[in-house]
N, C-alpha and C positions, 0 to 999 in steps of 0.2 A: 836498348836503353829503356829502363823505365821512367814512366811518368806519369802524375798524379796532380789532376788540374782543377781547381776547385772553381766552382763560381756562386754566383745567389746572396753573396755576401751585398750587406748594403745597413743603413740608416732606417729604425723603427719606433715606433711611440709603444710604449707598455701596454702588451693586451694583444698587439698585432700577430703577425705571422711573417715567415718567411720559408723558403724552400731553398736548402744549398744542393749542390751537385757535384758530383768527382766523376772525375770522363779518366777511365785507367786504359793505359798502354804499353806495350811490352810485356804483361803479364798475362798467364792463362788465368782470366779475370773471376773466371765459374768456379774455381778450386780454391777460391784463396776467401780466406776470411778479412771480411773490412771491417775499417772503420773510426771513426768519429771521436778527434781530442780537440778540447780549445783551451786558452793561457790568456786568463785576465789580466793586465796589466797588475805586475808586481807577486805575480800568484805563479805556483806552478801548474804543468800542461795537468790535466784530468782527463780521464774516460769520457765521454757523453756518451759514444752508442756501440753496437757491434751485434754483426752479423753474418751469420756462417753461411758455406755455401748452401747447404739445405733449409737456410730461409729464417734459422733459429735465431732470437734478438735477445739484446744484452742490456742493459739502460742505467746510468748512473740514476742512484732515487734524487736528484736532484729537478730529473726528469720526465721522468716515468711521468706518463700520462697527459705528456706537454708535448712532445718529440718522438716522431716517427722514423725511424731506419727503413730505410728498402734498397732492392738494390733492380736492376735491369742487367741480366746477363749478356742478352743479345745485344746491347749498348755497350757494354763494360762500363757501366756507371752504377755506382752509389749516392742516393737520397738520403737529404735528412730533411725532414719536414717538422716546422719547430711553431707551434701553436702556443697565444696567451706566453705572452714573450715577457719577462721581466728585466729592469736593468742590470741583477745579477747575472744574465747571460748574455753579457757582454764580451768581448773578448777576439780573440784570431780562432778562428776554428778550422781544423788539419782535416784532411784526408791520409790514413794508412792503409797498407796493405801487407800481405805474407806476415802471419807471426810467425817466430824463430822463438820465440820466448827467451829473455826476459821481455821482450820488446820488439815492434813491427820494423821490418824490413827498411819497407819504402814509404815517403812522405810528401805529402804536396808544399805546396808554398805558402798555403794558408789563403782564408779570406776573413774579411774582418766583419763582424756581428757589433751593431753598435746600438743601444733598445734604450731610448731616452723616459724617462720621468715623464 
């Protein structure tokens, strides 16, 4: 059974930081490409990040330059590291994993990103 657990999600003032996390199981974690959607209330999910198994990063330009993707193999965890936070990045933010294309496999339950004024 897969599963994809997110955490780091929490309450922020504009300009801070935060660090989410996805702890993956069930899957051979090394081979599979992650990553990173969130859904602002009333908005559809969007890309924020993605990262292959060779390390290669992806980044919605909404981002770029604000949010870092990593991943730790020997953990089976995926990082997202999200610096100068605005309340435009508010939202639930997912963990996936395995593209099949059109769209990822597996999906966590989300954690909620909330970046006050």
């Amino acid at each position: 059974q897969v599963q994809l657990v997110e955490s780091g999600g929490g309450l922020v003032q504009a300009g801070g930081s935060l660090q989410l996390s996805c702890a993956a199981s069930g899957i051979i974690f090394s081979i599979n490409v992650m990553a990173w959607y969130r859904q602002a209330p009333g908005k559809q999910r969007e890309m924020v990040a993605t990262i292959t198994p060779g390390g290669n990063t992806n980044y919605a330009d909404s981002v770029q330059g604000r949010f870092t993707i990593s991943r730790a193999n020997a953990k089976s965890t995926v990082y997202l590291q999200m610096n100068s936070l605005k309340p435009e990045d508010t939202g639930v933010y997912y963990c996936a994993a395995h593209w099949t294309g059109p769209d990822y496999r597996y999906w966590g339950q989300g954690t909620q990103v909330t970046v006050s004024s």
